[in-house]
C-alpha positions as CSV (number, residue, x, y, z in Angstrom):
1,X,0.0,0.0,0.0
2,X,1.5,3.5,-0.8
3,X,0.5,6.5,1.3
4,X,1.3,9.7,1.1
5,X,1.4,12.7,3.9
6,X,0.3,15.9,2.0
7,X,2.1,18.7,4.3
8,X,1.6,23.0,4.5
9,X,3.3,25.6,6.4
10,X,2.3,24.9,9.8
11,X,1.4,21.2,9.4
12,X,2.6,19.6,12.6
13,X,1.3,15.5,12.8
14,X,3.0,14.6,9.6
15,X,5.5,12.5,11.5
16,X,2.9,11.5,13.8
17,X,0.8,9.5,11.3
18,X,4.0,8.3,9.0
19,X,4.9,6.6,12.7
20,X,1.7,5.5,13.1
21,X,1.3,3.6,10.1
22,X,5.1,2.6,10.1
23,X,5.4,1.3,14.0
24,X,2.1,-0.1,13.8
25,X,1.1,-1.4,10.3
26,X,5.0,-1.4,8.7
27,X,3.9,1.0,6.2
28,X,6.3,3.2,4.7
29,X,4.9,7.4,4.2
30,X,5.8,9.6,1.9
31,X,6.4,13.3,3.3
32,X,4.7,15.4,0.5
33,X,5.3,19.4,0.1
34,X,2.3,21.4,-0.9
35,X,3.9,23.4,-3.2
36,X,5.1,20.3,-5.7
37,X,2.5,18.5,-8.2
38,X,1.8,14.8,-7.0
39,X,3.2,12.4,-9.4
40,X,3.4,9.2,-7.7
41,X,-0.3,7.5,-7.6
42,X,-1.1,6.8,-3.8
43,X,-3.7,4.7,-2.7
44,X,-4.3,6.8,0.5
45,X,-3.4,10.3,0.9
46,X,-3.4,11.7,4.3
47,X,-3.9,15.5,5.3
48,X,-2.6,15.6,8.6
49,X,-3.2,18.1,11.9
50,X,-1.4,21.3,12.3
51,X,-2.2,25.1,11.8
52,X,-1.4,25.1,7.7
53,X,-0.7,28.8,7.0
54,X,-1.0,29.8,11.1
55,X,-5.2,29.4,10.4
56,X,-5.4,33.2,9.2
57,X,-8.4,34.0,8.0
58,X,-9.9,30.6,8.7
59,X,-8.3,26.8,9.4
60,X,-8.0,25.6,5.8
61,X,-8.8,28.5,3.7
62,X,-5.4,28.8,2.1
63,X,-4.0,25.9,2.0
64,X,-7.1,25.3,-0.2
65,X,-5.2,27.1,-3.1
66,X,-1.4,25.1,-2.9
67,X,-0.5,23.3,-6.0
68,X,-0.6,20.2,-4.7
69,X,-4.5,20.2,-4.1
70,X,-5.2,20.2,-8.0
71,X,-3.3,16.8,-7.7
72,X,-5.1,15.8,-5.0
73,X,-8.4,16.5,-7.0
74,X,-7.4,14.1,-9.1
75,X,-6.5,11.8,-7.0
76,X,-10.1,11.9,-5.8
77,X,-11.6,11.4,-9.6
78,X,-10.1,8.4,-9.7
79,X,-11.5,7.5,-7.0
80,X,-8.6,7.0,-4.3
81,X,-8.7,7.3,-0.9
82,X,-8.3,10.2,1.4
83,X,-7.9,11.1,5.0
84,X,-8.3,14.4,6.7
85,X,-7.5,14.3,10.1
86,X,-8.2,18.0,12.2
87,X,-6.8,20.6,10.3
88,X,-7.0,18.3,7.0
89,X,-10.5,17.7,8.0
90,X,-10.8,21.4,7.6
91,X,-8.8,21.8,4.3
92,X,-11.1,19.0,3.0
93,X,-14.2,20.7,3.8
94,X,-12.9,24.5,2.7
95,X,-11.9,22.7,-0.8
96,X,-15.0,21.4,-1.0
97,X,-14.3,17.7,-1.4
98,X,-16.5,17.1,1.9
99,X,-19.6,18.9,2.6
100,X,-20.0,21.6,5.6
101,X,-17.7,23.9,8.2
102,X,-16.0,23.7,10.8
103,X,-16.4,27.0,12.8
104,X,-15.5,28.0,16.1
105,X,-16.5,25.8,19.5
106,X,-19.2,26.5,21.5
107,X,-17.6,27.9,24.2
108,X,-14.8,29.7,22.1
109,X,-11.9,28.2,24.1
110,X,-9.2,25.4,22.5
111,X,-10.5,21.7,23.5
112,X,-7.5,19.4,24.4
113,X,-8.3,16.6,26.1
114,X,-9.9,12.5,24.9
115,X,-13.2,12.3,23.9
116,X,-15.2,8.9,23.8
117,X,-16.3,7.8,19.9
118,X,-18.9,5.6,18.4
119,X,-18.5,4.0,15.1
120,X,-21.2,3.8,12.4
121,X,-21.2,0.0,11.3
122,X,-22.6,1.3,8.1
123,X,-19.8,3.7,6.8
124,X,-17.4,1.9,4.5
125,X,-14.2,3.6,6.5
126,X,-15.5,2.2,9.6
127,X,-17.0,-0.9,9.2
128,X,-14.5,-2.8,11.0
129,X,-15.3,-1.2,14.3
130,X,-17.2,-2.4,17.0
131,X,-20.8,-0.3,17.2
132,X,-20.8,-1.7,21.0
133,X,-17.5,-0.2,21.7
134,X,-16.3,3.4,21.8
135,X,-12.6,4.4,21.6
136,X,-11.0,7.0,23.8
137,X,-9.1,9.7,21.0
138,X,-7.7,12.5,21.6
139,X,-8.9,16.2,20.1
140,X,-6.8,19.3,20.1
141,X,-8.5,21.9,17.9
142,X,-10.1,25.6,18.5
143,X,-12.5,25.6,15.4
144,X,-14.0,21.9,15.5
145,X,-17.6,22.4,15.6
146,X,-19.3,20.6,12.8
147,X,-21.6,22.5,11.1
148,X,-23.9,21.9,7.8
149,X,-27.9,22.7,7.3
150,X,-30.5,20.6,8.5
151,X,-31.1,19.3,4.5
152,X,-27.7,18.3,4.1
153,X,-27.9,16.3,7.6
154,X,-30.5,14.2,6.4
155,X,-28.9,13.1,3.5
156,X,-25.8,12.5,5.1
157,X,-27.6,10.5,7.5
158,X,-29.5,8.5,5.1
159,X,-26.6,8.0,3.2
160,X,-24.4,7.0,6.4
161,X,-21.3,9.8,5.8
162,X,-21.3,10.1,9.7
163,X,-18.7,8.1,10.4
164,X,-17.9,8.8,13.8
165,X,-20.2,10.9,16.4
166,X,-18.8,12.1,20.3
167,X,-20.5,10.7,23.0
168,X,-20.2,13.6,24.9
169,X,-20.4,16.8,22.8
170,X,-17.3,18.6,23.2
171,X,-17.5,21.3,20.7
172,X,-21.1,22.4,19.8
173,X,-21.1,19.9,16.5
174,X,-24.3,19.4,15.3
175,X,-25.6,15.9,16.0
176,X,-22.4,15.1,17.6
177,X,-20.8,14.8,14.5
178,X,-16.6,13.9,15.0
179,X,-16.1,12.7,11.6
180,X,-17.9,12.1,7.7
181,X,-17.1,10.7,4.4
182,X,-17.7,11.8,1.0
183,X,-21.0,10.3,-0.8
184,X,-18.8,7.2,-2.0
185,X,-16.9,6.3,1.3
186,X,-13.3,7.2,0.0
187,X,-12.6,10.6,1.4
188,X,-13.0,10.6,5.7
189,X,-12.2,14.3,7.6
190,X,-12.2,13.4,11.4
191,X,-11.8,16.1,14.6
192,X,-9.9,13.5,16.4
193,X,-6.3,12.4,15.9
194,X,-6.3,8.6,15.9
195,X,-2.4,8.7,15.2
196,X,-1.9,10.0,19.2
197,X,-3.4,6.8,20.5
198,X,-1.4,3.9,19.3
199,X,1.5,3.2,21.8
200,X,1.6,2.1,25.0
201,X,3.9,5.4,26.2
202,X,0.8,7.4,26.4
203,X,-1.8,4.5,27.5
204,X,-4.0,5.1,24.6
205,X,-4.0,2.4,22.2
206,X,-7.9,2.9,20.8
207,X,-6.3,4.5,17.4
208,X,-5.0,1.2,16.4
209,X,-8.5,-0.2,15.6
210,X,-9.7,3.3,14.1
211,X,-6.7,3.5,11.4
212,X,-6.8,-0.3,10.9
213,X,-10.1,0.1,10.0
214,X,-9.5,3.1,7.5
215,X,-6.6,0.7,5.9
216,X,-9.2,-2.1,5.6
217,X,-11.6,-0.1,3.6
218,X,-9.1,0.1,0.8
């Protein structure tokens, strides 16, 4: 499987998720600059946490424009997967390649702490999760609350694009909402950071099972 880490000024998990996947699965990352085309084909590309661009004007909104996002555009025509995890969630949804916003929390403070998930059994990225279980993350964002009209909800819902919902609302998301997919279940932008919960160093192992889960669906 090849996988590459799509990375902005201000990105900051890259090496996170490369170890992840490499200390975990033995998959090899490749450390992509925004600024280059993409020529390799990957069959995931990951957007990874950070501030791209410090978050001026809002999380997202520039990075949006780098060179490397007409690659990854076609990456997505062909129909190859793509993760978005925090700030790549938001950079997925300011590109327009997953539907809503993510605006500012609730209570207008930074969140850092682990949230409790829940799985949707029906979602193609996380099929391979236990609906019965839920799996202790951790967030770190300031802007995470979810936010699309009630229309768009429905059909997300009736289509299954909520992946992953908090079982204790930490940010004001509407209908709990911590992660989605696209309509075709290859593109997944998620608030929480799987890649902090896989070693034993930290206690947190839940991650494992959430990006083992991911790789399965491809």
């Amino acid at each position: 499987m090849k996988i590459g880490i799509l990375c902005f000024p201000g990105s900051n998990c890259e090496k996170d998720i490369a170890g992840a996947f490499f200390e975990v699965f033995n998959l090899k990352s490749d450390i992509l600059w925004h600024k280059e085309p993409i020529q390799d084909k990957y069959d995931l590309l990951v957007l990874p946490g950070g501030f791209s661009y410090g978050d001026y004007l809002r999380p997202g909104s520039i990075a949006r424009f780098s060179i490397a996002m007409e690659s990854l555009k076609e990456h997505i025509t062909q129909g190859r997967a793509v993760l978005g995890i925090c700030n790549g969630f938001q950079i997925l949804c300011e590109a327009g390649f997953l539907p809503g916003a993510l605006i500012l929390n609730k209570r207008l403070k930074h969140i850092c702490c682990d949230i409790k998930l829940s799985s949707n059994a029906k979602n193609k990225m996380t099929s391979s999760l236990n609906t019965k279980d839920t799996y202790t993350i951790p967030i770190s964002h300031s802007e995470g609350n979810y936010y699309v009209n009630e229309e768009l909800l429905k059909e997300m819902k009736d289509q299954n694009q909520i992946a992953f919902t908090y079982q204790e609302n930490p940010n004001g998301s509407i209908a709990n909402i911590a992660g989605i997919t696209n309509h075709s279940m290859r593109i997944l932008g998620m608030m929480p950071h799987p890649e902090r919960a896989v070693n034993t160093l930290n206690g947190k192992l839940d991650g494992k099972a959430v990006l083992q889960s991911i790789l399965n669906s491809l």
